[in-house]
Structure formats: structure tokens, C-alpha cells
DOLO-977860 format. One record per residue (C-alpha): x, y, z; residue in one letter. Coordinates in steps of 0.02 Angstrom, whole numbers. Layout:
! residues N
X:Y:Z:a;
...
This chain:
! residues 240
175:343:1323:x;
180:486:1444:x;
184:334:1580:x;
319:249:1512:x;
405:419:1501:x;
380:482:1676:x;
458:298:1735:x;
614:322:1631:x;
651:496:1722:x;
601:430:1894:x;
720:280:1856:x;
854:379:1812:x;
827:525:1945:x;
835:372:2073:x;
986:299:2015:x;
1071:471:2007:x;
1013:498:2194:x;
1063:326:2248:x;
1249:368:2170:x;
1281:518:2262:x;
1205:444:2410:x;
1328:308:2387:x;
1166:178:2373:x;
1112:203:2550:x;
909:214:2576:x;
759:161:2491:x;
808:248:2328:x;
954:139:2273:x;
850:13:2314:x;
722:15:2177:x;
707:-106:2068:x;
707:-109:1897:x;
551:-109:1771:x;
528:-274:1697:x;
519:-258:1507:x;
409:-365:1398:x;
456:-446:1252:x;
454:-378:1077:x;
358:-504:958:x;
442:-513:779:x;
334:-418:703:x;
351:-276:815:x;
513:-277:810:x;
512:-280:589:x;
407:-125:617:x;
507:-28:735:x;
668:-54:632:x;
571:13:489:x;
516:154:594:x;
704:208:656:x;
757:199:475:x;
604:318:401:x;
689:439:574:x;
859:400:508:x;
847:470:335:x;
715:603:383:x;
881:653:486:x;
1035:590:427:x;
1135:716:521:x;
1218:651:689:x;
1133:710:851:x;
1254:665:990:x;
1395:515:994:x;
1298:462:1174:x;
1121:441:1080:x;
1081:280:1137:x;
938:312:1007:x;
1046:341:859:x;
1186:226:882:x;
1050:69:858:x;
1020:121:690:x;
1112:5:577:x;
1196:42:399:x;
1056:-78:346:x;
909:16:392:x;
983:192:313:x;
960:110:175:x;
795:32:211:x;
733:221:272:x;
780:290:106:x;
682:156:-3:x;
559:182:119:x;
532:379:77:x;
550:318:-117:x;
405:207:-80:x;
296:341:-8:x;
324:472:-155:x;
248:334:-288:x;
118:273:-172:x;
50:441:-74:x;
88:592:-205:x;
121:500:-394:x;
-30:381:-369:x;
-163:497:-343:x;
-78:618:-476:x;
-95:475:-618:x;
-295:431:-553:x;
-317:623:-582:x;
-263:647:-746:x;
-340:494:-806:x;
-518:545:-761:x;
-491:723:-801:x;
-335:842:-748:x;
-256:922:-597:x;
-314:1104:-636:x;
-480:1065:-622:x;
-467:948:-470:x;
-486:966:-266:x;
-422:888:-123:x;
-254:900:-27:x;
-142:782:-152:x;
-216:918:-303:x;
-184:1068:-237:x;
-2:968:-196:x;
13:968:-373:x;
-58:1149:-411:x;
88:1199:-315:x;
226:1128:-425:x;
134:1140:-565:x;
164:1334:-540:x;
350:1274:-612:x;
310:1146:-727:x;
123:1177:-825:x;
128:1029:-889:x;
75:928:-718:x;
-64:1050:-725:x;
-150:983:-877:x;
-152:802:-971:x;
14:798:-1050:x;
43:617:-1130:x;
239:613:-1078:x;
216:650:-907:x;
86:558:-868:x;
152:388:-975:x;
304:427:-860:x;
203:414:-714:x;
109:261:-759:x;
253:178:-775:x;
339:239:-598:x;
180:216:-492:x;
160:22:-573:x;
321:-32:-589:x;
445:72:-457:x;
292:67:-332:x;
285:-128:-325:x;
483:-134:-331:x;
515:-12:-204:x;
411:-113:-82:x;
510:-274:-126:x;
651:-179:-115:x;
620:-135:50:x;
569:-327:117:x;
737:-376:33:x;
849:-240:129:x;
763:-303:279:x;
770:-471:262:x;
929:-479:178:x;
879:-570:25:x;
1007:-645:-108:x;
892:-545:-237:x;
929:-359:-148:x;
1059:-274:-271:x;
942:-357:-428:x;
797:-261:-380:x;
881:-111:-310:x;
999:-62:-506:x;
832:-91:-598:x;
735:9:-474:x;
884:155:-489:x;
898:127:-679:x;
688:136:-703:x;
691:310:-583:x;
842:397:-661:x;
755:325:-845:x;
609:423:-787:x;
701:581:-738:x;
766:585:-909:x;
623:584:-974:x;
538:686:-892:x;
657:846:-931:x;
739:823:-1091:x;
603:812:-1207:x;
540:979:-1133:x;
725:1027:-1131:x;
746:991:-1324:x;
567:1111:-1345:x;
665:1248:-1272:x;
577:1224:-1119:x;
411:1328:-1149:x;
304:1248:-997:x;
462:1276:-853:x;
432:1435:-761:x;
647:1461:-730:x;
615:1643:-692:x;
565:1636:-514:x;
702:1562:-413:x;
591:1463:-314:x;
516:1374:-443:x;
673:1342:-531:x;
799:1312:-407:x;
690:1224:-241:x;
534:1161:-366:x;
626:1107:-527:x;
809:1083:-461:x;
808:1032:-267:x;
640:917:-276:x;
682:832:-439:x;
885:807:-392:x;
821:717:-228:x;
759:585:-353:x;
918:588:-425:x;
1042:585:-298:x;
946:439:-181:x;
959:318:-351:x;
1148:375:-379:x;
1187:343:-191:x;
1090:162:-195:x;
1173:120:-363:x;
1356:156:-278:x;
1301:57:-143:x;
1248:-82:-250:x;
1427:-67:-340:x;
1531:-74:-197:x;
1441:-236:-133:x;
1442:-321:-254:x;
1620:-300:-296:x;
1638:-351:-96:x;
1571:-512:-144:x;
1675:-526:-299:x;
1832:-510:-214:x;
1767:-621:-81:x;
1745:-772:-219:x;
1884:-742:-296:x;
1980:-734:-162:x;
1892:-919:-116:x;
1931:-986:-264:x;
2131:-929:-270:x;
2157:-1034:-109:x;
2090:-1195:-161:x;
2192:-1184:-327:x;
């Protein structure tokens, strides 16, 4: 890397010299690196990579970033199924093999002292409550193996792409609901709300992520598919 790196600024430094120079001497006579090529697979893995660096920072970085203008619309979307898939596999798995063989409060290790953390706002990841983790059983099993299909089909561009990605939505946003509003319904006895970090960047800002990233994929799935609606019957109209 720090190779590669060091030839990129030498290139460039050259062919800045040889302009001004007006490509007189050795310098604007270097030639350029021959690149190898990318096998397929390499290539499926880098496009996953710039998407996980595309959502990670959606936020435009300069109109000349040769880096950022590659990124398609296609693997924004990919990036953010791609985070989705790492919450249920890294963070929600561990949590649901934890409270099955005994509870986070009494556990140790990175992922339960993860979970110690929030459960400073919510108790009731602290301890085995049946709700929660029924929830969670649920997400982990099904979202987890969806999310990954999900991802393949965004990637690939499968026919089956908008089927998987409203019943992933609906089965996270299902979860959400009830995840909240039975404890809402309790008058909320296990919610620390008093502490405005627990409440508004714990309870609020963590949980809406998981809200807004299925409401953005479900627009996204609406607008497509009405794309293709209009597109057929727009077929049909002008062999009639």
C-alpha cells in the first residue's frame, strides 16, 4: 500500500513537472504503471467496500473526487443493507446467545458490556425479558438471512430485489413496534427518559436509525416499482 501510494504521487509530481516543462527531459518521458486486472470477485468486493464508505459518509467530499463519483446509486443502497446486515449479525446475535444461556448483566466480553451501555436506557436488555428477546430471535433469524440476500440481490440486480427488500422493511419496522409500545402502554417503567443522553442519542437517535434506513428503502422500493409500472403500461398502450 504505501508502495502503490508513493508511485501515484511520483506519477503525478512527474506529469506536473513535465507540463510546465512543456514535456521536455526525462520526466515527461515516464511511462505509465501497467495495471493488472481485477478478477470478478475482487471487483464484487471492492464495490461492496465503496458502498459500506458511502453510507458510513453520505455527505459529498469534493465534485473532483475521482473516489466518490464511482460510487453508483446502486451501491448506496447496497452500503446501507450492508450496515443493516452487520447490526443483526455482530451486536443482535451475540445479544440473543446471551440471554439464552443466562443474561447480559451478568455477562463479559466487549459485545456485553455493548449492551450494559444501552441497557443504562432501557433495563430491560439488561435482564431476560421475554418481548425483547422473542423480538430479537426473530430479527437475528429472519432479517439476518434476508439482509444478506438482500444485499446479493442489490448487487446482482435480481428480479426478486424489491420482494425481499418491503418484507425486510416491514419485519424491522414490525420489530420497532414492538419493541416500544408494549413498554409504552406500561407507562414506560424500564426507559430511563430523564437523562438526555439516554433518551434522546440511546432511545431516540439509535433506535430512529432503524427506522428511517427501512422508511428510505421502502420509498425506494415504491418509486421503482411504479417506474416499472409505468414502463408496462406504457408498452402495452402502444401495441393496442
Amino acid at each position: 500500500v504505501r508502495t502503490s501510494i508513493s508511485w501515484t504521487w511520483q506519477n503525478l509530481w512527474v506529469q506536473q513537472v513535465g507540463r510546465v516543462r512543456g514535456g521536455q527531459g526525462i520526466l515527461a518521458a515516464a511511462p505509465p504503471r501497467p495495471r493488472s486486472p481485477v478478477p470478478p470477485l475482487t471487483a464484487l468486493a471492492n464495490q461492496l467496500r465503496y458502498s459500506w464508505a458511502i453510507w458510513l459518509c453520505p455527505f459529498p467530499v469534493s465534485p473532483a473526487s475521482s473516489f466518490v463519483s464511482r460510487l453508483s446509486f446502486t451501491s448506496a443502497w447496497s452500503g446501507a443493507v450492508g450496515v443493516w446486515s452487520g447490526k443483526h449479525g455482530r451486536q443482535e446475535g451475540p445479544f440473543v446467545y446471551l440471554s439464552l444461556v443466562g443474561n447480559i448483566a451478568n455477562s463479559d466480553g466487549l459485545i456485553a458490556s455493548l449492551w450494559k451501555e444501552y441497557g443504562k436506557a432501557d433495563a430491560r436488555w439488561l435482564y431476560f425479558d421475554p418481548t425483547i428477546v422473542s423480538v430479537e430471535i426473530l430479527t437475528v433469524a429472519l432479517d439476518g438471512s434476508l439482509v444478506l440476500f438482500l444485499v446479493y440481490a442489490i448487487v446482482k440486480e435480481k428480479h426478486y430485489r424489491h420482494f425481499l427488500q418491503i418484507t425486510l422493511c416491514v419485519c424491522e419496522l414490525y420489530g420497532c413496534w414492538m419493541t416500544f409500545l408494549p413498554e409504552w402502554l406500561t407507562g414506560s417503567p424500564n426507559l430511563n427518559t430523564s437523562n438526555w443522553l439516554y433518551c434522546w442519542v440511546y432511545l431516540s437517535f439509535f433506535n430512529g436509525v432503524w427506522v428511517l434506513i427501512p422508511g428510505l428503502l421502502l420509498w425506494q422500493s415504491w418509486v421503482e416499482l411504479n417506474k416499472m409500472h409505468q414502463k408496462e403500461t406504457s408498452s402495452v398502450k402502444k401495441f393496442q
